[in-house]
Phi, psi and omega in degrees: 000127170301164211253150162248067183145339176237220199276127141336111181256104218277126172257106183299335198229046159333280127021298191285347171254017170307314178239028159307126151321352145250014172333131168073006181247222215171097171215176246213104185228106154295159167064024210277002172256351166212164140096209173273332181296320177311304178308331179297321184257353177269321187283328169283318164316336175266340148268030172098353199258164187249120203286115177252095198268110168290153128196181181289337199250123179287317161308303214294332180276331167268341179313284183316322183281338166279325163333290210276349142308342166269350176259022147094016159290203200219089192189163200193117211242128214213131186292134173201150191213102165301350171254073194195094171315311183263359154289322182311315181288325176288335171318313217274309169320323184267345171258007195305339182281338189266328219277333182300282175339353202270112185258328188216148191227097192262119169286110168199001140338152211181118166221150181255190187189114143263356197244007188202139135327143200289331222275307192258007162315098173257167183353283197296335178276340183275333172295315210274327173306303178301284158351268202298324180262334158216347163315302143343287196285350152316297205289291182315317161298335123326310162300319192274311197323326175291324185306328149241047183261334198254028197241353177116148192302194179158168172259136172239132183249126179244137177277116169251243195203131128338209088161321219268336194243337203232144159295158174237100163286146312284041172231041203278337168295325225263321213270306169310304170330293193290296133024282150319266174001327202276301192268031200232329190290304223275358169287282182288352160325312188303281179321324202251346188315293167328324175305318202091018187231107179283198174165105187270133176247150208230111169259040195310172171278208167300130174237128202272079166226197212274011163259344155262131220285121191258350162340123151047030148276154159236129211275339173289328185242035191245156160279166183255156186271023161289314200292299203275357167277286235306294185313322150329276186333308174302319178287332176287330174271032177277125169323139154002280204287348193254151165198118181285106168279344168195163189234115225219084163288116192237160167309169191246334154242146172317127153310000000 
């Protein structure tokens, strides 16, 4: 895939995406450097699309954008802090010759809160959850939607949480976030429909990654963040006429 700011990367297995199902397409995974954003953006690359991966951290992002070129994917990884209004404008500005391409859009930047009552919650933890988990995802949609209003639709997906559905004690931050998300999905789902652009919300359970507090879990038995690719993968292949609005992915036995 040619680079967007960098070195051309040679697709060993090129050939093998020719008739992938996001062949030729574009898709846009916040939080994209570990974890389920990682897992997310490796699954879409396999299914042909050329991949742009977010986070704060620039190692952390070629570390990721190269895993996934060498297992012969497509993908490129560009420093973005989603609760940054003008790092968000600047993504879009550095993919705008690419944006005719942009088929799926996954919101899945993410920070938790698990260890106190909203009572010893202070500001600043509350801000940087809220900020990042829907604050965020404001910000990427208002930037991208249009780009698949005018390409004919396409999808956007927000990773949200159980947390989102359920009380959580001492998440109480973390749990309004995902909340918001919910209705923030099922809203502009609404808005967009007409467009053709669907926008799906992924509620998962416990995940076994480095955000979710795994206390007096068996971790063998929590999902993995493969289980929220897979479900993405149902969701971008879904026919035309169908649309999954939201998904509640639970363990197949309690952790």
């Amino acid at each position: 895939m040619g680079g967007y700011g960098g070195e051309a990367v040679e697709n060993p297995l090129k050939e093998d995406f020719v008739n992938a199902p996001l062949n030729n397409k574009l898709a846009i995974v916040t939080g994209g450097s570990r974890g389920i954003g990682l897992a997310i953006a490796t699954k879409l690359a396999a299914l042909g699309a050329e991949v742009v991966i977010t986070a704060r951290k620039q190692d952390e992002l070629q570390k990721a954008a190269e895993q996934i070129t060498r297992g012969g994917g497509r993908c490129e990884g560009i420093r973005c802090d989603v609760t940054s209004l003008q790092d968000v404008e600047s993504l879009g500005k550095k993919l705008t010759a690419h944006l005719g391409k942009l088929r799926v859009l996954v919101n899945n930047a993410g920070v938790g809160g698990f260890s106190a009552p909203l009572h010893e919650t202070d500001p600043t933890t509350w801000d940087n959850i809220l900020n990042t988990n829907l604050r965020g995802v404001y910000y990427t949609m208002r930037r991208f939607a249009p780009a698949l209003i005018a390409n004919g639709g396409g999808d956007i997906i927000n990773i949200s949480s159980l947390a989102g559905k359920n009380a959580l004690p001492n998440g109480a931050a973390y749990a309004a976030s995902k909340w918001g998300l919910n209705g923030l999905s099922y809203s502009t789902a609404e808005e967009l429909r007409g467009h053709k652009v669907r926008v799906t919300v992924i509620c998962p359970g416990s995940v076994n990654t480095e955000l979710s507090p795994h206390e007096g879990k068996n971790v063998s038995k929590m999902l993995q963040s493969s289980d929220v690719a897979h479900v993405v993968e149902m969701v971008v292949t879904q026919a035309p006429q169908s649309f999954a609005s939201e998904i509640l992915l639970r363990p197949a036995q309690k952790p």
